[in-house]
C-alpha positions as a Python dict, from the first residue, in 0.01 Angstrom:
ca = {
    (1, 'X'): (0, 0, 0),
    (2, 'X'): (307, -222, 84),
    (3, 'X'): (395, -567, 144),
    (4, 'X'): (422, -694, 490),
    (5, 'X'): (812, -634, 536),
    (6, 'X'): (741, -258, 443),
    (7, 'X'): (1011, -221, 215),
    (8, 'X'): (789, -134, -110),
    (9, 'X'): (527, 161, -89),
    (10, 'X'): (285, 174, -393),
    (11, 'X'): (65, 470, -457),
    (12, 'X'): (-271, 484, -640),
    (13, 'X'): (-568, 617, -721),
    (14, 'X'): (-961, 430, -714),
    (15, 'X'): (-1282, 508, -705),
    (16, 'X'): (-1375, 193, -484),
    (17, 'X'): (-1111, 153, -227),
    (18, 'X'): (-1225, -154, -65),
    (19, 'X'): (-1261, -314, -441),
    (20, 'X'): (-933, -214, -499),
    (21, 'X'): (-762, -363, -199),
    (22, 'X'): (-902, -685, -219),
    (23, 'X'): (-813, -675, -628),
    (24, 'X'): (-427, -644, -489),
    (25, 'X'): (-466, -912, -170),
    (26, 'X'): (-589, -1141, -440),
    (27, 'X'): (-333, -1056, -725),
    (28, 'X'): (-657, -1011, -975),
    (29, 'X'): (-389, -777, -1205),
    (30, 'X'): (-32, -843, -1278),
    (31, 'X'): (170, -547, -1242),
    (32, 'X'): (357, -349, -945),
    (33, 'X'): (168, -510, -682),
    (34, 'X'): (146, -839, -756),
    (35, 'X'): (523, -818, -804),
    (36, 'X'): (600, -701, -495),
    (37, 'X'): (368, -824, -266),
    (38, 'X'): (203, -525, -158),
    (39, 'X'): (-121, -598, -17),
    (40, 'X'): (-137, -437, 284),
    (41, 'X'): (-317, -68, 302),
    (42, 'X'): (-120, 162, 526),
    (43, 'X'): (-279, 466, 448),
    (44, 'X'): (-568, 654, 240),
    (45, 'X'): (-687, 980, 171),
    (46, 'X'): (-1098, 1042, 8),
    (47, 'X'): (-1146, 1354, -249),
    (48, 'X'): (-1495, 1395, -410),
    (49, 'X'): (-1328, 1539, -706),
    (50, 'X'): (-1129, 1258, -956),
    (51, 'X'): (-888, 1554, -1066),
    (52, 'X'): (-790, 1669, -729),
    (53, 'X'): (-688, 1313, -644),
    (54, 'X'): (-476, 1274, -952),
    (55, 'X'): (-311, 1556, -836),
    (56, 'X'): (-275, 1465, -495),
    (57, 'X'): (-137, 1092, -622),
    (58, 'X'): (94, 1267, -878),
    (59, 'X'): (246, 1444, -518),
    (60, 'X'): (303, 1188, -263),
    (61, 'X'): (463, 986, -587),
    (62, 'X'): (694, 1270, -641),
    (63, 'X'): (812, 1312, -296),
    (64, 'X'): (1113, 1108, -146),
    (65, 'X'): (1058, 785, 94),
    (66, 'X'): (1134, 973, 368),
    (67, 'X'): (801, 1219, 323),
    (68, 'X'): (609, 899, 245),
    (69, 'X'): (718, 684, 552),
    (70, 'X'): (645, 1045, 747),
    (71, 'X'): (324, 1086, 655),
    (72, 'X'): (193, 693, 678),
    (73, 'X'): (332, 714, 1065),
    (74, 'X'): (195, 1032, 1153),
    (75, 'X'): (-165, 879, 1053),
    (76, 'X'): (-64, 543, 1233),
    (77, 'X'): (54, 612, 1532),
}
């Protein structure tokens, strides 16, 4: 996620993405977010398996900006 000037990226993990994304567009939680503004999904990847996608989260959060801005463009194009 990120807000609409793109300068924050937010990564997460949810079993219910749509839930999810209208809990942030409606601030339901104070945290990260809210704070920022970021309400606007630019990219999304499914796993069937909870673990896997921690993993996977735990990755992309690790990488630099530079991967991250890579990646959401190459799907957005």
């Amino acid at each position: 996620m990120t807000n609409k000037n793109n300068t924050v990226i937010y990564i997460g993990v949810t079993s219910d993405l749509l839930k999810r994304v209208c809990q942030h567009k409606t601030k339901t939680y104070k945290g990260f977010t809210s704070k920022y503004n970021c309400d606007k999904l630019v990219y999304f990847e499914e796993f069937s398996d909870i673990n896997k996608a921690i993993i996977r989260e735990k990755q992309l959060k690790s990488g630099n900006r530079k991967r991250k801005e890579n990646l959401i463009n190459s799907e957005n194009s």
